[in-house]
Structure formats: structure tokens, C-alpha cells
C-alpha positions, 0 to 999 in steps of 0.5 A: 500500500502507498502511503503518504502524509496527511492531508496531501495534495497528492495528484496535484503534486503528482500532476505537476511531475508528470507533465514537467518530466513528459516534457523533459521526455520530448525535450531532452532525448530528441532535442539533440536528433532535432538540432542535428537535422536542422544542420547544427554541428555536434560542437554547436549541439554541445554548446547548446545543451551546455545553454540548457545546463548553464541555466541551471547554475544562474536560474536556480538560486536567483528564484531560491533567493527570491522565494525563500526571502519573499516568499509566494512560491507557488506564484514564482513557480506559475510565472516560471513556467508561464514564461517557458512556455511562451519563449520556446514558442520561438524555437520554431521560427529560426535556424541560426545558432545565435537565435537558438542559443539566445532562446534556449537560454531564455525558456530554460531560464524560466523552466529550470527555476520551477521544479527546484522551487516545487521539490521544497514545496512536495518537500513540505508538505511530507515534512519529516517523512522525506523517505516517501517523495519517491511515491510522488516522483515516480509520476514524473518517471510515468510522464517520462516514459509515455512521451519517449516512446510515443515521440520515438515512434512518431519520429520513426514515421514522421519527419522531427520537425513537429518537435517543437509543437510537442514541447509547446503542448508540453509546456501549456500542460505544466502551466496549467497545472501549476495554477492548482497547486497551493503552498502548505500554511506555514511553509518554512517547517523546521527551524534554522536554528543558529544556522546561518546559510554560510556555515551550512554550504561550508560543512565538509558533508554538504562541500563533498556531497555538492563535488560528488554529485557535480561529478556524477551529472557531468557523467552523464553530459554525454549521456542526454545530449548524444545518446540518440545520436550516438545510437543512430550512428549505431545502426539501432533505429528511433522507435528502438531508441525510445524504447531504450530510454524507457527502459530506464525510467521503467527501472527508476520507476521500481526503485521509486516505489522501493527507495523509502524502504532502502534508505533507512535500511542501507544508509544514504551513504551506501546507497550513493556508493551503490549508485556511483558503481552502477554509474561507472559500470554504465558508462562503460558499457554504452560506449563499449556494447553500443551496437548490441540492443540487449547490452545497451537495455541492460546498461539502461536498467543501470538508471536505476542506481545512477539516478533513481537512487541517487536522486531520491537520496540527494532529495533527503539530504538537502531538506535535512542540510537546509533546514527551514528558510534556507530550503529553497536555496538548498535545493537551488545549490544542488540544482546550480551544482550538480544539475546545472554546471555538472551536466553543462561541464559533461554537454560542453566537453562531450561536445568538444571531444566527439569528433575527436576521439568518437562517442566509444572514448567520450563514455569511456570518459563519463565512465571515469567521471563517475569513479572519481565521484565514487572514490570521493564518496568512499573517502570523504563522506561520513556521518551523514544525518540519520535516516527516520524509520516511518512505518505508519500507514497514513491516508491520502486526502485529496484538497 
């Protein structure tokens, strides 16, 4: 049985994770196949998801700043995502790379200050019994998975050019949803304490934690930017494709529904290790196996580790580092950190390098990227903040 707080807001939260992560699924595997058709170079691709990634670095904590000290969450996440919508509207109207990166640069702006901003508002709502966000995430795995294999058969028959309308449709959907959602009265649960925002950034646990996730995203740079690409070069056809990315979230979808068990069985640290190795170990085989589809499937089930887990541990870690007012800057660091200049340094450099040593070196390098994070982990990240056991069976109720 699912079981969730009190009281929660539980398919509004959900409605928002799935549209925003359907979204992601037109946006991300295919945004690189769509570049490439409309005559950018791999370079130019690189540097443009590098765009989409660097947002996340500036975007984040200029909203966090805004909504921690001003509070109306909700409305900075409504106009977050009102103005995604309306700048990606002009994707469809240029081919110039300085138009693409100027407009790439502004809807992600927007778009990656939403879901920062709505991880403290989920978070607050389940206050103490964080080890449950994953029941709510998962919707944003369901949405994944229905719009990646949907538009990888529809590209299959279709030329990609339709792309940008579904990406608009998108959009529209995360906006409308997001009028619905209301922050929890008394938002800021848990106090700060004499904690002041300085000193909480400089604890060794949350510098090192910050490095290993910066490590682990860029790992994956190569992974979202080229993999549709570096699989058509493989000879695995687009409908093949989605289905392969699928099969990642399908894995990120079973690990959701177990990862609150996991967490106060096994520990946050161990977990991170388990889904660094798997990291390391991915990479590896989808530049070594890339021709065969049932390496690759099996290297996807590896999303399971590399980002379900680590994901649904980083969520966990970051309300209890960032207690209070400084939740939503603590969500926008990670988001600027890791998300932002981890995957940006990944985008850029895969870039840089995949004419030069091919897609087989550059996930030979992502694969490296991940075992510095690992030894990281192994050496330097102790005492992290215990994990609260929350048996209790506690019943949704829709408001």
C-alpha cells in the first residue's frame, strides 16, 4: 500500500511531475536528433545543451533567493513556467545558432527555476517523512516514459520537425497545472536554528556531497545530449531508441516505489556508493556494447542506481542540510551544482571531444567521471544525518 502524509495534495503534486518530466521526455532525448537535422554541428549541439545546463547554475538560486526571502512560491513557480512556455514558442521560427542559443537560454531560464522551487514545496508538505517523495516522483518517471516512446515512434514515421509543437503542448500542460497547486500554511517547517546559510554550504558533508554529485551529472553530459545520436550512428533505429530510454525510467520507476524502504535500511551513504558503481559500470558499457540492443537495455536498467537512487537520496539530504528558510536555496545549490554546471561541464566537453576521439572514448570518459565521484564518496563522506524509520500507514486526502 502507498502511503503518504496527511492531508496531501497528492495528484496535484503528482500532476505537476508528470507533465514537467513528459516534457523533459520530448525535450531532452530528441532535442539533440532535432538540432542535428536542422544542420547544427555536434560542437554547436554541445554548446547548446551546455545553454540548457548553464541555466541551471544562474536560474536556480536567483528564484531560491527570491522565494525563500519573499516568499509566494507557488506564484514564482506559475510565472516560471508561464514564461517557458511562451519563449520556446520561438524555437520554431529560426535556424541560426545565435537565435537558438539566445532562446534556449531564455525558456530554460524560466523552466529550470520551477521544479527546484516545487521539490521544497512536495518537500513540505511530507515534512519529516522525506523517505516517501519517491511515491510522488515516480509520476514524473510515468510522464517520462509515455512521451519517449510515443515521440520515438512518431519520429520513426514522421519527419522531427513537429518537435517543437510537442514541447509547446508540453509546456501549456505544466502551466496549467501549476495554477492548482497551493503552498502548505506555514511553509518554512523546521527551524534554522543558529544556522546561518554560510556555515551550512561550508560543512565538509554538504562541500563533498555538492563535488560528488557535480561529478556524477557531468557523467552523464554525454549521456542526454548524444545518446540518440550516438545510437543512430549505431545502426539501432528511433522507435528502438525510445524504447531504450524507457527502459530506464521503467527501472527508476521500481526503485521509486522501493527507495523509502532502502534508505533507512542501507544508509544514504551506501546507497550513493551503490549508485556511483552502477554509474561507472554504465558508462562503460554504452560506449563499449553500443551496437548490441540487449547490452545497451541492460546498461539502461543501470538508471536505476545512477539516478533513481541517487536522486531520491540527494532529495533527503538537502531538506535535512537546509533546514527551514534556507530550503529553497538548498535545493537551488544542488540544482546550480550538480544539475546545472555538472551536466553543462559533461554537454560542453562531450561536445568538444566527439569528433575527436568518437562517442566509444567520450563514455569511456563519463565512465571515469563517475569513479572519481565514487572514490570521493568512499573517502570523504561520513556521518551523514540519520535516516527516520516511518512505518505508519497514513491516508491520502485529496484538497
Amino acid at each position: 500500500m502507498v502511503s503518504v502524509v496527511k492531508d496531501l495534495p497528492y495528484w496535484r503534486l503528482s500532476g505537476f511531475y508528470f507533465f514537467y518530466f513528459a516534457t523533459l521526455g520530448i525535450v531532452v532525448p530528441y532535442f539533440g536528433a532535432f538540432l542535428s537535422e536542422r544542420g547544427f554541428t555536434a560542437l554547436e549541439i554541445g554548446k547548446l545543451f551546455a545553454i540548457l545546463n548553464i541555466t541551471k547554475i544562474i536560474a536556480p538560486f536567483i528564484w531560491g533567493w527570491i522565494s525563500d526571502t519573499f516568499g509566494h512560491r507557488n506564484r514564482i513557480i506559475q510565472l516560471a513556467c508561464l514564461m517557458a512556455f511562451l519563449i520556446f514558442a520561438c524555437i520554431t521560427f529560426t535556424k541560426s545558432f545565435a537565435w537558438m542559443a539566445l532562446i534556449t537560454f531564455g525558456y530554460s531560464f524560466f523552466w529550470n527555476a520551477a521544479l527546484p522551487q516545487f521539490e521544497v514545496v512536495t518537500l513540505n508538505y511530507l515534512q519529516n517523512d522525506t523517505n516517501k517523495y519517491s511515491q510522488i516522483r515516480l509520476w514524473g518517471s510515468w510522464g517520462f516514459i509515455f512521451t519517449v516512446i510515443g515521440i520515438g515512434f512518431a519520429v520513426k514515421y514522421h519527419p522531427i520537425g513537429f518537435l517543437p509543437y510537442m514541447g509547446l503542448a508540453g509546456y501549456a500542460l505544466i502551466f496549467a497545472n501549476s495554477l492548482f497547486i497551493t503552498e502548505k500554511n506555514g511553509e518554512d517547517i523546521g527551524k534554522s536554528g543558529n544556522h546561518t546559510l554560510k556555515s551550512t554550504v561550508f560543512n565538509k558533508n554538504v562541500i563533498v556531497f555538492f563535488i560528488v554529485g557535480l561529478f556524477l551529472q557531468a557523467s552523464h553530459g554525454p549521456f542526454y545530449a548524444f545518446f540518440t545520436i550516438f545510437l543512430q550512428e549505431n545502426g539501432h533505429a528511433t522507435d528502438m531508441i525510445g524504447e531504450l530510454w524507457a527502459i530506464g525510467v521503467v527501472a527508476e520507476i521500481v526503485i521509486f516505489l522501493l527507495i523509502h524502504r532502502m534508505i533507512p535500511y542501507f544508509g544514504a551513504r551506501n546507497l550513493m556508493l551503490l549508485a556511483l558503481a552502477a554509474a561507472v559500470l554504465r558508462w562503460w558499457m554504452t560506449g563499449a556494447f553500443a551496437s548490441s540492443m540487449l547490452m545497451i537495455a541492460l546498461s539502461q536498467l543501470l538508471h536505476a542506481g545512477t539516478f533513481g537512487i541517487f536522486h531520491a537520496v540527494a532529495m533527503k539530504l538537502i531538506h535535512s542540510f537546509f533546514p527551514g528558510k534556507y530550503q529553497g536555496r538548498g535545493q537551488a545549490l544542488y540544482t546550480a551544482i550538480c544539475m546545472g554546471a555538472g551536466v553543462a561541464l559533461g554537454n560542453y566537453f562531450s561536445g568538444l571531444l566527439w569528433n575527436r576521439i568518437g562517442g566509444e572514448g567520450v563514455f569511456y570518459l563519463a565512465s571515469g567521471a563517475a569513479a572519481v565521484a565514487f572514490v570521493i564518496t568512499l573517502l570523504f563522506l561520513v556521518n551523514l544525518p540519520d535516516d527516520a524509520k516511518d512505518d505508519s500507514e497514513i491516508l491520502i486526502d485529496e484538497c
